[in-house]
N, C-alpha and C positions, 0 to 999 in steps of 0.2 A: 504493500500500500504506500501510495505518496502522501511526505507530510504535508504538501501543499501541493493543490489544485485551480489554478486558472484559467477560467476560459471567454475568448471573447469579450476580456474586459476593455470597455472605455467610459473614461472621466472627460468632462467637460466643462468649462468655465464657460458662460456667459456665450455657451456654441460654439465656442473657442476650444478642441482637443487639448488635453494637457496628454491621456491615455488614448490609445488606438488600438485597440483589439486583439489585446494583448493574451498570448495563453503560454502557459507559464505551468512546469511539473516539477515538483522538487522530491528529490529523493531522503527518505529518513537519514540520519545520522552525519552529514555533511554541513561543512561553515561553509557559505555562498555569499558570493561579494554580489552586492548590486553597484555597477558602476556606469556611467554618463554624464555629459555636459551638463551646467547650469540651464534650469527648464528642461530637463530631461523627462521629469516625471518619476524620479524616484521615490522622493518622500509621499507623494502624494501617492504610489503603489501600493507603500508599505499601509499608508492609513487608509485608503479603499476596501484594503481587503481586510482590516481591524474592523471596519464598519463605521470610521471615524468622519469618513468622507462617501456622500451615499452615488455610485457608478452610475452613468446615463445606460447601461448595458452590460449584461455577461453574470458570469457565476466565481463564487468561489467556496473548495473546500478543506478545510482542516482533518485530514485523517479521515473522507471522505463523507463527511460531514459540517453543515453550515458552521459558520464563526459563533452562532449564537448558540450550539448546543455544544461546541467544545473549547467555547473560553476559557472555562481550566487549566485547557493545554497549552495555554501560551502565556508566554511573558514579552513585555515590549518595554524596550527603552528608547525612549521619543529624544530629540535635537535637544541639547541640553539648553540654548538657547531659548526655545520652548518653557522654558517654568518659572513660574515668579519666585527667584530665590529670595526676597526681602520678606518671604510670607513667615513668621513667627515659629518655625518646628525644628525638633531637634532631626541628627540625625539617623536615631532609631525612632524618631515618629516616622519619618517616611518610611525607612528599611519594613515598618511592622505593616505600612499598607498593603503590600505585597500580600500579606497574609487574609486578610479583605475578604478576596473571593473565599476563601474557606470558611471563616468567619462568619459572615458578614458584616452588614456596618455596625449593629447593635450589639452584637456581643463582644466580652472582655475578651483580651490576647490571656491564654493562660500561659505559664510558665516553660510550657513544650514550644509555644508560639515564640516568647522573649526569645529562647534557647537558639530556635532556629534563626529568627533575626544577627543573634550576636555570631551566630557562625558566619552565616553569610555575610558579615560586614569583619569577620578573621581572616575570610577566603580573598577580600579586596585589600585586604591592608587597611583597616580603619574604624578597629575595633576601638582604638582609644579615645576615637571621636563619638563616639554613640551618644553623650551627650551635651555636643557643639551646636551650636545654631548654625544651619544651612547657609545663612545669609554672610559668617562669616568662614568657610570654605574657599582654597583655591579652585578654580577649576577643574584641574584635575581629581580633585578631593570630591567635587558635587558630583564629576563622571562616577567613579566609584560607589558614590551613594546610590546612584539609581539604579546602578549594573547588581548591587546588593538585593536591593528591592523588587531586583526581576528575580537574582537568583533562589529569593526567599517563596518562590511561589512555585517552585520546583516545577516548572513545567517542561512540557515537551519539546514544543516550539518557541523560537525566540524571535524575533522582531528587533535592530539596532539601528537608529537612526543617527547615521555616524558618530559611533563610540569612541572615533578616535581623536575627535577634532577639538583641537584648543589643549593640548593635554601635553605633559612631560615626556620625556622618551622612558623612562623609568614606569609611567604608568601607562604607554601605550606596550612597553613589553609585561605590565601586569596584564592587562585588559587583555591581548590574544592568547595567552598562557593559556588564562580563565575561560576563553572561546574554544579552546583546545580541549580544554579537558572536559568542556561538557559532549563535546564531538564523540571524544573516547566514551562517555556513558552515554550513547546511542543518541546522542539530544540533535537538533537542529538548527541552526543560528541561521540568520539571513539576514546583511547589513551592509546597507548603504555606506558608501566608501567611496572616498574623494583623492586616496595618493594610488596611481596605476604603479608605481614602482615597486608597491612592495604587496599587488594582488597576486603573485606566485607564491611570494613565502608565505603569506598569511594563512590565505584560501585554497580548498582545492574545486568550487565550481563557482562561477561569474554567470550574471547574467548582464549584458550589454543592453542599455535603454537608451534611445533618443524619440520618445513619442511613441512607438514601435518599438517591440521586442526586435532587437538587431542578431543576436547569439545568446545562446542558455546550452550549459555543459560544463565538462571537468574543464579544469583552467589550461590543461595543455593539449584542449581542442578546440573553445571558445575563445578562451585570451590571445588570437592570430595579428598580425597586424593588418590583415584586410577585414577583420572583422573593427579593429579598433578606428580604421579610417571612416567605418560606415558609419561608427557611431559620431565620431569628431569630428571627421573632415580630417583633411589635409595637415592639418594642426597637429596632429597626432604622431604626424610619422618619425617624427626623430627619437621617438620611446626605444622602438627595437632597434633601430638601426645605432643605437647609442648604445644599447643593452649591447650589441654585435659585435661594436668597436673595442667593449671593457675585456671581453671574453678571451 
């Protein structure tokens, strides 16, 4: 079974395509880089098929099943950019919303609950901070919080809306470690990613977007330089031929 299912999706602005018909298979167990130009259409793919953003068209399923009956199975970390960090919480307030959907909003975190939060913010490197105000975190430190808060909700599927960006090199080699090792526990991550240079070491499947699915595949099928001109243009070409030169 695929962990994810698209088919014949398209989003539109104001009749203006952002998506075009897009269909899209993703295999269990694999970290998949979504990459393309600005206006490409990525973040807005990731939130179409959360149900964040509602499609002019198409389907999608989670483990062959709508978003709405296997929410459970997924965890999502949205553009850090995206959150109001002035908002008042610590952060093991946010780490423990992860827990939510189990929960839900009215009941207490019990003690099993806390446990699991404080691991999952041991597994980031940022158990010391559990009770820092959000608002005063670096960057890097707020990525960590929320990559926490995905992983407290144990799911299957993951959703990263570039986890890498704005961040230390110290914590962007935390953050794919952490993408690795849920790969090795069969899990599936799928994240939007903005450096081509280092979607071979990271990732082993890409999906190329400019409006249009351009390529979806292992990275040393789809990451081609004809497939990365389709997606850039002309712009692009000096990636591999630069890669070719170092070698």
């Amino acid at each position: 079974m695929q962990a994810l299912e698209v088919t014949d999706l398209t989003v539109a602005y104001q009749d203006k395509p952002v998506l075009w018909d897009i269909d899209l298979d993703v295999p269990e167990g694999i970290l998949m880089a979504i990459v393309g130009p600005n206006g490409a259409g990525k973040t807005t793919l990731i939130k179409s098929i959360l149900g964040l953003i509602k499609p002019a068209a198409g389907n999608v399923l989670i483990y062959g099943k709508s978003y709405a009956a296997q929410r459970h199975m997924v965890g999502y970390v949205p553009q850090r950019g995206s959150v109001d960090w002035d908002f008042p919480t610590s952060v093991l307030d946010v780490v423990m919303m992860g827990r939510y959907g189990e929960l839900g909003w009215f009941k207490r975190p019990s003690a099993r609950d806390r446990k699991l939060a404080y691991d999952a913010l041991e597994k980031v490197g940022m158990q010391e901070y559990a009770q820092r105000q959000i608002s005063q975190l670096s960057g890097g430190q707020q990525q960590r919080t929320f990559l926490a808060r995905a992983l407290v909700q144990d799911a299957k599927l993951y959703f990263m809306d570039e986890p890498f960006q704005g961040v230390d090199a110290t914590t962007e080699r935390a953050i794919i470690e952490i993408l690795q090792n849920l790969r090795e526990q069969g899990k599936t991550v799928i994240a939007v990613h903005h450096d081509l240079q280092t979607v071979q070491e990271y990732f082993d499947w890409v999906t190329l977007l400019n409006v249009r699915r351009i390529a979806s595949g292992p990275v040393s099928e789809a990451f081609s330089s004809e497939n990365l001109r389709r997606a850039y243009g002309g712009r692009i070409a000096f990636l591999k031929e630069e890669k070719a030169a170092g070698d």
